[in-house]
Phi, psi and omega in degrees: 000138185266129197303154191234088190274138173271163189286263140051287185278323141301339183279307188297336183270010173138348200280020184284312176289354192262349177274112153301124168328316162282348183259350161266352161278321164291346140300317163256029157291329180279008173309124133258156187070030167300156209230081196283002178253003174247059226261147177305157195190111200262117178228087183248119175253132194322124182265125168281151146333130181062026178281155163346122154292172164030049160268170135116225240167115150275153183273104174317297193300286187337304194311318178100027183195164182218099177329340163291011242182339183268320178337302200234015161235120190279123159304084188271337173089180185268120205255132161209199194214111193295167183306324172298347189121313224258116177330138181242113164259149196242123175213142160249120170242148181217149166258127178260109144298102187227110171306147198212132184274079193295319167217165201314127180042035173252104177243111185267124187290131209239161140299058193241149181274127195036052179083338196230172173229127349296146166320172184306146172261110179294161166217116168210140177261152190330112164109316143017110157269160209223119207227093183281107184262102204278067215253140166251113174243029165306171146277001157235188192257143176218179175204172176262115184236127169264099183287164186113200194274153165185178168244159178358331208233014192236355181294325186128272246275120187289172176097001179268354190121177190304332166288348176288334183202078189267126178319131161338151172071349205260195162189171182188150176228133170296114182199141189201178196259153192263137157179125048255190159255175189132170213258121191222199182188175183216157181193148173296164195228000167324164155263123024283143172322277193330303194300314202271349140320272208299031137244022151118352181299083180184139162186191202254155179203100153331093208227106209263123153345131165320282185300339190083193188198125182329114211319164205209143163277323178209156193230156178205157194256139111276130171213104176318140189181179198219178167201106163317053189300353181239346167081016153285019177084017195214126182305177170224314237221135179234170196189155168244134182055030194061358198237117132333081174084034187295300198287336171306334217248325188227093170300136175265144187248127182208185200247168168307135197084338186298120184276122131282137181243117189225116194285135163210133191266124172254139149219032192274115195280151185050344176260172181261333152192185208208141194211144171242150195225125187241109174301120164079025182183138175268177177227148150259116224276189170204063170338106179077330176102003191274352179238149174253017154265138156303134212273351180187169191249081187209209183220014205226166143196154178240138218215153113256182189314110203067358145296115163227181159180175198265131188222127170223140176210173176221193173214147178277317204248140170285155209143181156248126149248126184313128124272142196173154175273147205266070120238158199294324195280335157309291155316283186327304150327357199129308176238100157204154175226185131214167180280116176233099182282066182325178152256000000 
């Protein structure tokens, strides 16, 4: 049988320095429903063979976001109190055509809700009413699709009405009371679906207990994803908070004993599921967020596409460890981290 080099297997020995600024355009000329004046564009400085994955640096400020910085920042939105009593939250999101520098000098024309990947993490709590004010300010129709309740004409999807397919230029407002509660997200829901997932329209949504859930020293969002650079229906690139080995390069820092609570979202296109593995510690797991009980005790979790849940833990020995998804070739791309766990 004649071997077969994967796309894959050049991002691993190095081919990230072998791409030329004409030669990620010309990748991304193979998009379809691609935005050919905004096309990826690569200054990649040449990697040798067995060097460090996820050396070097993306420009932060240029993305206009820090995956550090998404960890813990929560959307509360603008709060008042409608005439019935009952709390109003207010968000504004827009959608952009934006290039996004996923690893050093590799820029994927990206898709984003308000600028960034994952879109604002919403946060409101149970019975809230909740109010998404919506601009497509792209060149295709996109929309906000919510898991939770709501009705028919407030979902995202076409054919559901007008919030179903919003036009360049358009707007629209989504609004429905959040429940149930538990860690749920939105994504566009245009057509093609994949595509307009896998080029970054996702994010996490918080929908918190009435009563809340028993105080935590810290709480942080993941939200698992992948990224297509050559537009061949198949990642090259994996990721937690969008940056391919961010958390490898900048370790969370929290103290020994400390309890974490950690929302974690899969929203990763073209592959069948996705999974995180927390080293030298367990975890208790919460499927969806919707129960305050836990449904298990492990170290392991396997997620598909829109499957999340809540994971909280703490570690005894102080140190660094690794998180990461336990397939292997997904880490070596990109989504793996670590915890660097003081005394």
């Amino acid at each position: 049988m004649k071997n077969k080099f994967s796309r894959r297997d050049f991002f691993k020995i190095g081919g990230l320095g072998l791409l030329t600024a004409a030669g990620a355009t010309a990748l991304g000329n193979m998009a379809p429903g691609h935005d050919h004046s905004a096309h990826a564009q690569a200054q990649a400085t040449p990697m040798s063979h067995g060097s460090m994955p996820g050396t070097g640096e993306v420009d932060h400020e240029k993305n206009g976001f820090n995956p550090t910085d998404i960890l813990t920042d929560f959307d509360y939105g603008k709060v008042s109190t409608l005439p019935n009593g009952q709390t109003l939250r207010e968000y504004e999101i827009v959608v952009v055509n934006k290039n996004i520098e996923i690893v050093p000098g590799i820029e994927f024309p990206a898709w984003t809700y308000n600028g960034r990947i994952p879109g604002p993490t919403l946060r409101a709590t149970e019975g809230d009413h909740v109010r998404i004010h919506f601009v497509n300010g792209s060149n295709h129709p996109h929309t906000m699709h919510f898991h939770g309740f709501h009705a028919g004409v407030m979902d995202g999807v076409p054919g559901s009405g007008p919030g179903g397919n919003v036009e360049p230029g358009s707007e629209f407002v989504y609004e429905f009371d959040a429940e149930p509660f538990g860690l749920h997200l939105y994504h566009c829901h245009a057509f093609p679906l994949a595509r307009h997932i896998a080029k970054g329209l996702y994010g996490a949504f918080i929908i918190d207990p009435k009563q809340g859930r028993p105080p935590v020293n810290h709480e942080m969002v993941m939200v698992m994803s992948g990224f297509d650079v050559d537009f061949d229906d198949a990642n090259d690139f994996y990721a937690v908070n969008a940056i391919p080995f961010h958390y490898q390069n900048h370790p969370i820092q929290f103290r020994v004993g400390e309890t974490v609570r950690l929302y974690v979202v899969n929203i990763l296109e073209f592959d069948l599921v996705n999974s995180f593995h927390l080293h030298a510690s367990f975890f208790h797991y919460y499927p969806t967020g919707t129960s305050l009980t836990p449904s298990e005790f492990t170290d392991t979790i396997i997620q598909g596409q829109a499957q999340r849940g809540i994971l909280e833990f703490s570690y005894k020995y102080p140190g660094m460890y690794m998180f990461h998804a336990h397939v292997t070739e997904f880490a070596e791309l990109g989504w793996n981290g670590m915890f660097e766990v003081l005394a």
